[in-house]
C-alpha positions in Angstrom: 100.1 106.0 26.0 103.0 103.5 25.8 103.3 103.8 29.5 99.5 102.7 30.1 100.7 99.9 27.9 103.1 99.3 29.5 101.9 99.2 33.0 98.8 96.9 31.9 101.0 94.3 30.4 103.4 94.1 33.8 100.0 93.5 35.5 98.6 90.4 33.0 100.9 87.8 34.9 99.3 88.6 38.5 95.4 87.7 36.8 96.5 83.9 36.5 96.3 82.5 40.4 96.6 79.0 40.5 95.2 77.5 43.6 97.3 75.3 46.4 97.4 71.5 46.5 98.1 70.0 49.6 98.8 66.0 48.9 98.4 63.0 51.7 100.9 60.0 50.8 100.0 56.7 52.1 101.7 54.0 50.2 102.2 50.2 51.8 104.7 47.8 49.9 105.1 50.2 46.9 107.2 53.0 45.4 105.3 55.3 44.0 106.0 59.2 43.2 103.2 61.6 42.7 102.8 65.1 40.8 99.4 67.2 41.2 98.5 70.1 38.7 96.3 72.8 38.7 94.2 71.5 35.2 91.2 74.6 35.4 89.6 76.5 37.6 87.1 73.4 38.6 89.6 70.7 37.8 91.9 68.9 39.7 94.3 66.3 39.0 97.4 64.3 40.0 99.8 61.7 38.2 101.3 58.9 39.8 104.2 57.6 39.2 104.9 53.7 40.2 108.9 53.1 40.3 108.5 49.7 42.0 108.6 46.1 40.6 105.1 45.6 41.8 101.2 46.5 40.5 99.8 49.6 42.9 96.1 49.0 43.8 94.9 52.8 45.0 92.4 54.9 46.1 92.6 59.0 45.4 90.1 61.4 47.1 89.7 65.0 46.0 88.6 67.2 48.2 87.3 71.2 47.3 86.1 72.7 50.6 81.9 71.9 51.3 81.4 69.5 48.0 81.4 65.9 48.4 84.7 64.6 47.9 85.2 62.9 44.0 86.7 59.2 45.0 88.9 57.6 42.2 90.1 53.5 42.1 92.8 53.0 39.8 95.7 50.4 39.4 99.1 51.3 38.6 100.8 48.7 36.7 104.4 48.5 37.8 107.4 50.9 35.9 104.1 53.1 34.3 102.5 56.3 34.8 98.5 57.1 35.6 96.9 60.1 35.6 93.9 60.6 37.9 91.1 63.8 37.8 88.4 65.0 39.4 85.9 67.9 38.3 84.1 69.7 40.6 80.6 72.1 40.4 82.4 75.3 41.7 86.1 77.1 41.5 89.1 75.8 43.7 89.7 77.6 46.6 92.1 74.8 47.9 92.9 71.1 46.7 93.4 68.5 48.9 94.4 65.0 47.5 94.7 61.3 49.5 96.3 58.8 47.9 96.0 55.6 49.7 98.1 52.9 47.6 98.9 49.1 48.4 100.5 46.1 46.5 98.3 44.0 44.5 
C-alpha cells in the first residue's frame, strides 16, 4: 500500500502542464522589459516593465490558435510596471504575444 502511495504522489507533479508562450518584441524609443505567465488554463497574460525615462504607448495581441486574437491598448508610464491579460473561450494549446510599444 505505501508503495501505491508512493508511486501516485511522484506522478502528481507531471498532471500540472503549463502551456508555451512565444513573445514578439517591438519597442521604438523605449526601454521596456516584459515577463509572460501562464495565469489558467484559458488565461493569458504578460507584465511589462518600462525602465526608460519616457511614457510607453503599446499595443499587445494575444493570440490562442483559431480564436480571434484579444487586442489590448495600454500606456506605461515611465519607471512603473503594467500588467496586461487576455481570456479566451477554450484551453491554451500555445500563447503567442505581440507587443508593439512606442514613445508617447
Amino acid at each position: 500500500m505505501k508503495k501505491c502511495l508512493a508511486i501516485l504522489m511522484s506522478l502528481l507533479p507531471i498532471t500540472a502542464l503549463a502551456y508555451p508562450i512565444e513573445v514578439q518584441k517591438q519597442v521604438d524609443g523605449v526601454k521596456l522589459d516584459y515577463t509572460a505567465y501562464d495565469t489558467a488554463p484559458d488565461i493569458g497574460s504578460i507584465a511589462l516593465n518600462n525602465y526608460g525615462q519616457v511614457p510607453a504607448a503599446c499595443k499587445v495581441t494575444f493570440r490562442n490558435g483559431p480564436e480571434a486574437p484579444r487586442v489590448r491598448r495600454i500606456n506605461v508610464p515611465a519607471g512603473r510596471s503594467v500588467d496586461v491579460t487576455a481570456k479566451f473561450n477554450r484551453q491554451i494549446i500555445k500563447l503567442r504575444i505581440d507587443v508593439n510599444c512606442q514613445a508617447e
